[in-house]
C-alpha angles and dihedrals in degrees: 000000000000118000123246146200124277093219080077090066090062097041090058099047085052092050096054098024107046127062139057109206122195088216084056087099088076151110139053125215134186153180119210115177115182111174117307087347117101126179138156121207121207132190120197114195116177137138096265125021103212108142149147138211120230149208123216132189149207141263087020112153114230136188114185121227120211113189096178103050099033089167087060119104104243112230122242135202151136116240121251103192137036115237139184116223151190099239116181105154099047133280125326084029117094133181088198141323150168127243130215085259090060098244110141130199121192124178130215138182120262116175093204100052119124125189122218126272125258109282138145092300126100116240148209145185125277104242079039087063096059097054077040096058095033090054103051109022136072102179133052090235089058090049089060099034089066086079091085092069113023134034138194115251111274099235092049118132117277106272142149135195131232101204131196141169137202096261088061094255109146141186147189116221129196148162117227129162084357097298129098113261119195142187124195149138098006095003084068120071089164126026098216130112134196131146111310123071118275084250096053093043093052094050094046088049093049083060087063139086113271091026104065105280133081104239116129111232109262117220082214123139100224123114107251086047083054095056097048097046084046085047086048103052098038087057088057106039082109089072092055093042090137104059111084112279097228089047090048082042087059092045090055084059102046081052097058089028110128103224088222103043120015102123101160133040110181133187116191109197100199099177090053099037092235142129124216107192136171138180131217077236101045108029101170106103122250139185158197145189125219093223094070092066136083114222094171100122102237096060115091107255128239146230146159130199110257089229089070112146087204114108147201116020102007096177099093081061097053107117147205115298117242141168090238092056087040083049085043088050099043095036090060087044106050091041085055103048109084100217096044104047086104100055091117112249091250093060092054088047079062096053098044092056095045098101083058081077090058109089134193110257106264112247 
């Protein structure tokens, strides 16, 4: 593995410490499973909506950095599976994905996560442990059970992961009092995430018509409302069993979509290996099969900027991979970002060229 500059390190700590956003309170995210059919909606809200799709390979040889917690054992690994991920803030940092095997990790904010304190495991970021999961897992058991050997840094942005796999198995991380917290087969009723904790958003379901209470379902856009409209309609997907899983899927997500800062809407189709996206900025909807990419590693690796206007199948349109696209990426992102527009040009040169220092595995 190449060597890199430390002014990455810091880069990195300045990207994920930080910063407090008034648009943090955002996304939804889902699994619906009828029958054979499989999908996962997703829902990004942030302040800006710059993002590219991409391409990642395997047998790529990865060591993890961890400016914030420098006393902390990096992990290493080579990665297992390809993926394709939403990358905003440039490439190795997802915000979610899917991999060839059909797992999928999505990330939301949570205000009262806590990540665990330093101990003997080595230890990565938190946008970092989705490519990592992504790259070396295909069930969601496997997914919790890496908490055994490896950990986030302790000082990461508050997250947490929505997780499925392609035999429909889903879970709920997250990180509480410093230790991982999870929800899944009969622990979860409703496989939907937003902004609250699982725990938060079933009891606050249980107060509503159709679930025991006698609340009337609000069309509001805070988090707790999204996750019961999400709950609701995913609890009655049977009556519109007719209409096409992928387009209910994105009506499940107009229904939980914020006016002011919904930028992605995402459908993973997991039993077709395919993915169904579309941008506030480009609504029509595109999409792409994974069979029609090579994640072989020597092979160069593709992307394509989310903000295509190309539609329909856009796979064939993905292009070459390169550091000046990643510098492009990461440039538009950090600019647009409030609270980042003073990270200096020559720290985001670093970062752009960070996934130069990621190698193929040596025969």
């Amino acid at each position: 593995m190449k060597k890199f500059s430390k002014s990455i390190l810091i880069v990195s700590l300045l990207i994920f410490l930080v910063h407090i956003n008034p648009y943090l309170d955002a996304c939804t995210t889902f699994c619906l499973k009828y029958g054979k059919n499989l999908v996962f909606g997703r829902n990004y809200d942030w302040s800006i909506g710059h993002g590219f799709v991409m391409v990642n390979k395997r047998s790529l040889v990865k060591r993890a950095f961890n400016s914030s917690d420098s006393s902390a054992k990096p992990v290493e690994w080579i990665s297992k599976y390809g993926s394709i991920t939403f990358n905003q803030y440039g490439k190795e940092y997802p915000m979610g994905g899917m991999n060839e095997a059909g797992l999928v990790v999505e990330v939301m904010w949570l205000d009262s996560t806590q990540f665990p304190a330093s101990d003997e495991r080595p230890a990565l970021g938190e946008l970092p442990w989705v490519q990592y999961q992504l790259d070396n897992f295909f069930s969601v058991k496997e997914v919790i059970n890496s908490d055994k050997s490896i950990r986030i840094v302790t000082n990461s942005q508050p997250i947490h992961f929505l997780v499925s796999d392609k035999t429909g198995q889903t879970a709920t991380i997250e990180f509480l009092d410093g230790k991982m917290v999870y929800h899944t087969e009969k622990n979860l009723p409703f496989k939907a995430l937003t902004n609250n904790t699982y725990d938060d958003s079933i009891k606050y379901l249980n107060d509503h018509k159709g679930f025991g209470g006698d609340h009337d379902i609000s069309s509001s856009e805070e988090s707790l409302d999204r996750f019961v409209r999400t709950a609701n309609m995913l609890k009655n997907y049977k009556k519109a069993k007719k209409k096409d899983i992928v387009d209910y899927a994105f009506s499940v997500l107009e229904s939980s979509k914020q006016q002011r800062s919904t930028q992605w809407s995402i459908v993973y189709d997991m039993k077709n290996m395919m993915v169904h996206f579309k941008t506030k900025r480009a609504p029509e909807i595109k999409i792409f099969k994974f069979k029609d990419f090579d994640f072989s590693c020597p092979t160069p690796s593709k992307v394509i900027n989310m903000h295509t206007e190309k539609i329909g199948d856009i796979g064939p349109h993905f292009v070459e991979y390169s550091t000046a696209i990643n510098r492009e990426l990461i440039g538009a992102s950090f600019r647009g970002t409030e609270f980042l527009k003073q990270i200096p040009d020559e720290a985001l040169d670093q970062l752009a060229k960070y996934p130069e220092s990621i190698v193929c595995k040596k025969k």
